[in-house]
C-alpha atoms as a printed R data frame, in Angstrom:
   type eleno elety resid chain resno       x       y       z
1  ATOM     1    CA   UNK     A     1 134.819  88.502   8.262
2  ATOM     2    CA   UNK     A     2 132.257  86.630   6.290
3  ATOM     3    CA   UNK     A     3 131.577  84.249   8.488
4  ATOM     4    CA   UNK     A     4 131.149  86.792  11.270
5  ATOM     5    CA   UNK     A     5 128.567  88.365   8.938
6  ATOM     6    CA   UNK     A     6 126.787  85.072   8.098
7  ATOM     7    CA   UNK     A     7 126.932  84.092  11.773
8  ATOM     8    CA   UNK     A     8 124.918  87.088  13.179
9  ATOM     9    CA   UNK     A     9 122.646  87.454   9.990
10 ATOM    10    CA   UNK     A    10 121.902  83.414  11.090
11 ATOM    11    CA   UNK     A    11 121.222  84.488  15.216
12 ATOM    12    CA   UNK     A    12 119.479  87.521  13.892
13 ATOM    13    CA   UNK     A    13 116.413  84.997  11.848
14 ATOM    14    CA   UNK     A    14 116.852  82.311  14.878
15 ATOM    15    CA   UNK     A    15 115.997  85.085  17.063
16 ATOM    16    CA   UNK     A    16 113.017  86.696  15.245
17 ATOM    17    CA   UNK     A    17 111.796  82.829  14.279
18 ATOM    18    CA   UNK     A    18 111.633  83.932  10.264
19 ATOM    19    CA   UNK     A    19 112.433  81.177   7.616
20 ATOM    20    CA   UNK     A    20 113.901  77.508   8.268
21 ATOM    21    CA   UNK     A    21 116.633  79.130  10.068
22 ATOM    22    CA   UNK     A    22 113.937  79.017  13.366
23 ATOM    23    CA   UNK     A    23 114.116  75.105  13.799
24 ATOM    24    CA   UNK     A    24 117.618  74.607  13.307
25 ATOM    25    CA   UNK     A    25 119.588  74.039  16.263
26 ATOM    26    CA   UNK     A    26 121.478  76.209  18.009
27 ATOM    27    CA   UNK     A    27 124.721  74.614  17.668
28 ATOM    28    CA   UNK     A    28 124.372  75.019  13.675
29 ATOM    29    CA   UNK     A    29 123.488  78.737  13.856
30 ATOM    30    CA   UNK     A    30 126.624  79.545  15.642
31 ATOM    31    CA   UNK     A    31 129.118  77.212  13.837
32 ATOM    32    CA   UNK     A    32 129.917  80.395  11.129
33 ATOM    33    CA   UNK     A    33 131.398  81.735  14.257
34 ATOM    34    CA   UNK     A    34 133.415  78.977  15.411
35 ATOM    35    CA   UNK     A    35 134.402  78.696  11.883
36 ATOM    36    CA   UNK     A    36 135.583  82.416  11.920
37 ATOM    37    CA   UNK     A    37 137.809  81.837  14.953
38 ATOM    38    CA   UNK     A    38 139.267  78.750  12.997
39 ATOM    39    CA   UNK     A    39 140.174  80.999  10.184
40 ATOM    40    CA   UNK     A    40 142.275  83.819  12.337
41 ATOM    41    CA   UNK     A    41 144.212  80.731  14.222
42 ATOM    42    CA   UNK     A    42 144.891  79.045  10.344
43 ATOM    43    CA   UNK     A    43 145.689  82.855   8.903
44 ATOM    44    CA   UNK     A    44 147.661  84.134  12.225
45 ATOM    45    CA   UNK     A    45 149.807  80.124  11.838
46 ATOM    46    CA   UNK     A    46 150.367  80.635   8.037
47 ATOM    47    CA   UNK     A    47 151.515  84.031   7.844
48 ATOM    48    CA   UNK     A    48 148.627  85.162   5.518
49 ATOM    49    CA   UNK     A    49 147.670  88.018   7.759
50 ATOM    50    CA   UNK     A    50 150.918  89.318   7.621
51 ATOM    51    CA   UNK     A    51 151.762  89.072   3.693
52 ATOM    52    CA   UNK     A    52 148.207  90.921   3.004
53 ATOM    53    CA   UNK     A    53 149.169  93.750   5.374
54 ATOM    54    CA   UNK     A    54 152.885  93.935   3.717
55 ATOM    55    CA   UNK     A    55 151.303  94.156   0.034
56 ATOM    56    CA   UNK     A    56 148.745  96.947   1.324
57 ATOM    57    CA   UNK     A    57 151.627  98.846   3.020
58 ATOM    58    CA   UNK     A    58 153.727  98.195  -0.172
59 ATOM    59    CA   UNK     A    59 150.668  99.214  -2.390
60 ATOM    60    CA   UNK     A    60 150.825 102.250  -0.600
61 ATOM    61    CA   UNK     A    61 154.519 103.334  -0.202
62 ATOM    62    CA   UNK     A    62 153.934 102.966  -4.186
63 ATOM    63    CA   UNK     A    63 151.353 105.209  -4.425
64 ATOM    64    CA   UNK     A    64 152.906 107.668  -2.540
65 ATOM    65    CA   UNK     A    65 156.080 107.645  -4.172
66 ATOM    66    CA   UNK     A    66 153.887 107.863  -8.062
67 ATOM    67    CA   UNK     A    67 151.988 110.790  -6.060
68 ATOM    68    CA   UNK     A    68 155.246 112.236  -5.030
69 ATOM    69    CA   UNK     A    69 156.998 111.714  -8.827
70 ATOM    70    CA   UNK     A    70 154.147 113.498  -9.963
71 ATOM    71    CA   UNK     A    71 153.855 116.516  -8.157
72 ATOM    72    CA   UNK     A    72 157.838 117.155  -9.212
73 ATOM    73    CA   UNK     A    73 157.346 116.408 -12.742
74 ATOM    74    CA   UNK     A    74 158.985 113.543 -12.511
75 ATOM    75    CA   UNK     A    75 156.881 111.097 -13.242
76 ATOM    76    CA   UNK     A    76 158.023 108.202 -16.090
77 ATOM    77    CA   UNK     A    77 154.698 106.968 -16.450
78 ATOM    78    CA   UNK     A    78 153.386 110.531 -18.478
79 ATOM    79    CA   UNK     A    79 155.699 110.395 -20.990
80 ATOM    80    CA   UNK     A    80 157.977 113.104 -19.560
81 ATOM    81    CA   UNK     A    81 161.368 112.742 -19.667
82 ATOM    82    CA   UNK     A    82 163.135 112.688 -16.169
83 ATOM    83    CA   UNK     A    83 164.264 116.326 -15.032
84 ATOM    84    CA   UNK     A    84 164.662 117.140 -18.311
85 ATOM    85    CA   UNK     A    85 161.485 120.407 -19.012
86 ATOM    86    CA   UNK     A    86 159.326 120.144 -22.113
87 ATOM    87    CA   UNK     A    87 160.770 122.393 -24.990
88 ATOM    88    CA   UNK     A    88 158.153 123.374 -27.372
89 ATOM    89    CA   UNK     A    89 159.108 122.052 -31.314
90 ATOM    90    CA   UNK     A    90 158.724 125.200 -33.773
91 ATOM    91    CA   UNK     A    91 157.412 122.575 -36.147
């Protein structure tokens, strides 16, 4: 994603002629682009892509289920015994 971001902030100055950016050649300005399409081919080969979207969708099956714990009083985490109420102490 970055180096879609660098690539058109790059066109955007070759464009308008502002800074160095204007003499460079063309062929450097796009490279973050070609770079970027390097990247999904190396991610999509190594599985990355895949393992990030698993520990998002596991991040939030997780939150959910803490979400879900909570709303039933259930919820370790608090201090509150499972389905067990709260008794007040008559200390």
């Amino acid at each position: 994603m970055w180096f879609v971001v660098i690539g058109c902030l790059l066109v955007l100055l070759k464009i308008a002629g502002v800074t160095f950016v204007a003499d460079w050649n063309w062929l450097l300005v796009l490279a973050p682009f070609a770079l970027a399409a390097i990247w999904w081919v190396v991610a999509d080969a190594t599985g990355y892509t895949k393992r990030r979207e698993a520990e998002r969708e596991d991040e939030r099956v997780r939150a959910r289920r803490e979400r879900h714990l909570d709303n039933m009083g259930l919820n370790l985490k608090r201090g509150r015994p499972t389905g067990k109420p709260r008794v007040p102490s008559d200390d």
